[in-house]
LOTOR-317162 format. One line per 5 residues: for each residue x, y, z negated of C-alpha. Coordinates in nm, 2 decimals, decimal comma, padded with zeros to 4 digits. Layout:
<lolos>
X Y Z | ...
</lolos>
This chain:
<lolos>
02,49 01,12 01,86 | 02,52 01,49 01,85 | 02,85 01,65 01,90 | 03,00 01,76 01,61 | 03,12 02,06 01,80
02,74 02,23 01,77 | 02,74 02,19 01,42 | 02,84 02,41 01,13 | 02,77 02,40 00,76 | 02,61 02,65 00,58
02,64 02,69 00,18 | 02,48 02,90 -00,02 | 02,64 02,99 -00,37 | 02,55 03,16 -00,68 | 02,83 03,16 -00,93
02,94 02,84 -00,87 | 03,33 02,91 -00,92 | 03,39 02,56 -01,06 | 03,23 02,37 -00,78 | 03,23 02,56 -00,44
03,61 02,56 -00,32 | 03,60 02,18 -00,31 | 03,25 02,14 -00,16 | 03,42 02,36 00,12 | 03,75 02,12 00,15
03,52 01,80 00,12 | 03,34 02,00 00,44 | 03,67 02,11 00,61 | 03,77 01,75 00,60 | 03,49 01,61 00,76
03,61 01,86 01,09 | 03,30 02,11 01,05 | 03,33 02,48 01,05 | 03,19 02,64 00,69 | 02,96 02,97 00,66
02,94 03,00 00,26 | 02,65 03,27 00,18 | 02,79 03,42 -00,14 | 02,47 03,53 -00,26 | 02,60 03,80 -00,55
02,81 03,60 -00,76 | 02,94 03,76 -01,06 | 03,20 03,44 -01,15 | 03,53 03,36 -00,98 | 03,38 03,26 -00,68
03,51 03,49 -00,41 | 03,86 03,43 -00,56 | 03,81 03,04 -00,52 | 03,72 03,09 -00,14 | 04,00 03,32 -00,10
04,24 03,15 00,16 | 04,01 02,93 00,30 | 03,96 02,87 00,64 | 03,60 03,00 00,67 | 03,34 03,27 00,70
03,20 03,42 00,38 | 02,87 03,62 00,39 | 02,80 03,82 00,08 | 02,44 03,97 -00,10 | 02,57 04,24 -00,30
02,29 04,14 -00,53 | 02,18 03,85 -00,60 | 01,89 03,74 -00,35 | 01,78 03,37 -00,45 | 01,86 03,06 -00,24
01,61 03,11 00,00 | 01,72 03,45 00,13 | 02,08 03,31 00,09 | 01,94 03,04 00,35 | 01,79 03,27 00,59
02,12 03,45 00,60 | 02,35 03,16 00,65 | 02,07 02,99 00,91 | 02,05 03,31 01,11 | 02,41 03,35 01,16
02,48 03,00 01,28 | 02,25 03,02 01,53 | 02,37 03,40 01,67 | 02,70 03,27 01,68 | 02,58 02,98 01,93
02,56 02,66 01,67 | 02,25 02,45 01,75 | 02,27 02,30 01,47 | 02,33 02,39 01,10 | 02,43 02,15 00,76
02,32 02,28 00,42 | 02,45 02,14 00,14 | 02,44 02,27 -00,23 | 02,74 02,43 -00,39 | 02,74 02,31 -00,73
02,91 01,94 -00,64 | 02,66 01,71 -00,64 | 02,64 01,63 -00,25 | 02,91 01,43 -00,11 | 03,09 01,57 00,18
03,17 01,18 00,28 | 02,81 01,11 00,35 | 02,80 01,41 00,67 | 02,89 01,18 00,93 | 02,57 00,95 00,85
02,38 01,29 00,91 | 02,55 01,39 01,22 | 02,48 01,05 01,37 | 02,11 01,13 01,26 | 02,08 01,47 01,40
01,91 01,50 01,75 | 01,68 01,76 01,95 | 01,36 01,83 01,74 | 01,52 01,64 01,45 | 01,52 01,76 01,10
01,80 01,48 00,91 | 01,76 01,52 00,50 | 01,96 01,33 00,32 | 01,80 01,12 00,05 | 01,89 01,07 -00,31
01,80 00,80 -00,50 | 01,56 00,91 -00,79 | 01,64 00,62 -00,99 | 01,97 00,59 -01,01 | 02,19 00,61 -01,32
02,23 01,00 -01,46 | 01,96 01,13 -01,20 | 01,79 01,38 -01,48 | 01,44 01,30 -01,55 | 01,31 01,61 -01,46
01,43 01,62 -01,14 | 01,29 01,26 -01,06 | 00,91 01,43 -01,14 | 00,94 01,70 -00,99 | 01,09 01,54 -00,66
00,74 01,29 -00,72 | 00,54 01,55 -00,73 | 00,65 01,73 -00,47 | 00,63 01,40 -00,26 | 00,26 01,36 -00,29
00,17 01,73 -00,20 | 00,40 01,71 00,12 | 00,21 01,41 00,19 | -00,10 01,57 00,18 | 00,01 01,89 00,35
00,15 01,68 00,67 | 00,02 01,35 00,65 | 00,38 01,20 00,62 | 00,57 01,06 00,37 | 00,96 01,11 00,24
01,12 00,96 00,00 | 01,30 01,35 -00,14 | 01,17 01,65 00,01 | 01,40 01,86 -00,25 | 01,73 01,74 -00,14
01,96 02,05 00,02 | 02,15 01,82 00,20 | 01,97 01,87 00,58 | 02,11 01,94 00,88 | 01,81 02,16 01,13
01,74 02,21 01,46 | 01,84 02,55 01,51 | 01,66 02,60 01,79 | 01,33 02,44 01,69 | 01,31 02,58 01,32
01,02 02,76 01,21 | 01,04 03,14 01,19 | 01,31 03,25 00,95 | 01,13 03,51 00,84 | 00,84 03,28 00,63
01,13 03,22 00,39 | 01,05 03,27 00,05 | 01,31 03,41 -00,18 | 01,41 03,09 -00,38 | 01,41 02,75 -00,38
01,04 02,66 -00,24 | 01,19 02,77 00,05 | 01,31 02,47 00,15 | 01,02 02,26 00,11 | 00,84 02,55 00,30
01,08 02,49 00,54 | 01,00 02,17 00,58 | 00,65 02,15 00,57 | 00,65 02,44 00,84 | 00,88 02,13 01,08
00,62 01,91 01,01 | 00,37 02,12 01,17 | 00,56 02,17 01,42 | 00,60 01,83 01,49 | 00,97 01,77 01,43
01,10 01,40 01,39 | 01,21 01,42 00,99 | 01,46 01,20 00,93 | 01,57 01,08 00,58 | 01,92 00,93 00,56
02,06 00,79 00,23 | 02,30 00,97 00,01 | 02,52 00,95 -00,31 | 02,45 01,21 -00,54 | 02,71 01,35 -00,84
02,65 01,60 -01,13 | 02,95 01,70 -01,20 | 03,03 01,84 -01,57 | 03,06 02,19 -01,47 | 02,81 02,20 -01,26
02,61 02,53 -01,25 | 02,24 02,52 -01,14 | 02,03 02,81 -01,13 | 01,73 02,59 -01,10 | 01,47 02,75 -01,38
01,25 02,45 -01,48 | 00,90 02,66 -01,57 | 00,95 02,95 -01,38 | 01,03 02,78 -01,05 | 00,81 02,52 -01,09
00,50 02,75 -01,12 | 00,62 02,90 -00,81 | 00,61 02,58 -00,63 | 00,29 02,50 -00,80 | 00,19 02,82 -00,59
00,32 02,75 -00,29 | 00,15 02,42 -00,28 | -00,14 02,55 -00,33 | -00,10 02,81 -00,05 | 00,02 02,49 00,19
-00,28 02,29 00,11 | -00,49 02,55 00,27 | -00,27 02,65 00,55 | -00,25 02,24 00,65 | -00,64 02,27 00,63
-00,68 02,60 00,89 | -00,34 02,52 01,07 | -00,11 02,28 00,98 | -00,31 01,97 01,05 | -00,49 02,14 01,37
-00,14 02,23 01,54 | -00,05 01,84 01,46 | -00,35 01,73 01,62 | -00,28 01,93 01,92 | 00,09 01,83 01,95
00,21 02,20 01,93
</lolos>
């Protein structure tokens, strides 16, 4: 099991005033120290973190979850963590389910955490989407996962991909992912609860951010062609 003490938790946030400040207690509690990426929000939010016992890192503009990712992922690791948590600010992650992660988490080891896309008030759209992005990371890598758009992850620090690939929003993380896979990281998924709270803000844009996935996929399908699958084969 890895030790706790080599792992922080890193949360991006966009206006997410409602939600944040007790996704950061519900991390406190669970003994981890908390990097929130307050990635220009125009809301409450810095007044909700205020008095917390953590580090906030702020965009003076707003950036898009991937660069807020890059930010918070490139901290941990200067400030000696080996490995980093993400989870998403807008409450539907439970803080409870970190300790099944932690006890994932290992050298070379990518943990997601899984949702189930069938249970009760999972919105439709997010069930398709998570399908089809399913099949096209099985093409791109050969492997299959049962949610490769969960946030809830903890990575390898050391062993991540360069930081720098990161798109801007959130195709990063399945970039990310797909980029471990060629790497040939262990990815392990772990099963988690998931919530959508009331207030719940998501900054997901349902055509606009789908066509740039649609993109990306595209782009990965002939990068897994020319590289991906090579460096696999080669076991680099």
């Amino acid at each position: 099991m890895t030790d706790p003490r080599h792992i922080c938790a890193v949360i991006p946030t966009f206006n997410n005033g409602g939600t944040v400040a007790d996704v950061v207690r519900g991390v406190l509690a669970q003994g981890l120290p908390v990097i929130v990426v307050d990635d220009g929000s125009t809301d409450d939010t810095a007044e909700k973190l205020a008095g917390l016992d953590i580090q906030v890192l702020r965009h003076e503009k707003n950036k898009g979850k991937g660069r807020a990712l890059k930010t918070g992922l490139e901290a941990a690791r200067k400030q000696g963590y080996r490995f980093a948590l993400t989870l998403d600010a807008d409450g539907q992650h439970d803080p409870a389910d970190i300790p099944a992660l932690v006890a994932a988490a290992g050298e070379r080891t990518l943990v997601i955490g899984s949702r189930n896309l069938t249970a009760e008030g999972m919105p439709s759209g997010n069930t398709f989407a998570n399908k089809f992005s399913n099949f096209w990371f099985t093409v791109q890598t050969g492997r299959k996962l049962p949610d490769t758009q969960t946030g809830f992850r903890i990575y390898p620090l050391e062993d991540l991909p360069p930081l720098k690939l990161l798109t801007a929003r959130y195709e990063a993380e399945l970039a990310l992912l797909v980029f471990s896979a060629w790497k040939n990281l262990r990815i392990v998924p772990v099963p988690v609860r998931v919530y959508y709270p009331e207030d719940r803000v998501s900054h997901f844009r349902p055509f606009a951010d789908f066509f740039r996935i649609s993109v990306l996929n595209t782009v990965l399908c002939v990068l897994a062609l020319v590289y991906g699958y090579p460096r696999m084969l080669l076991g680099r």
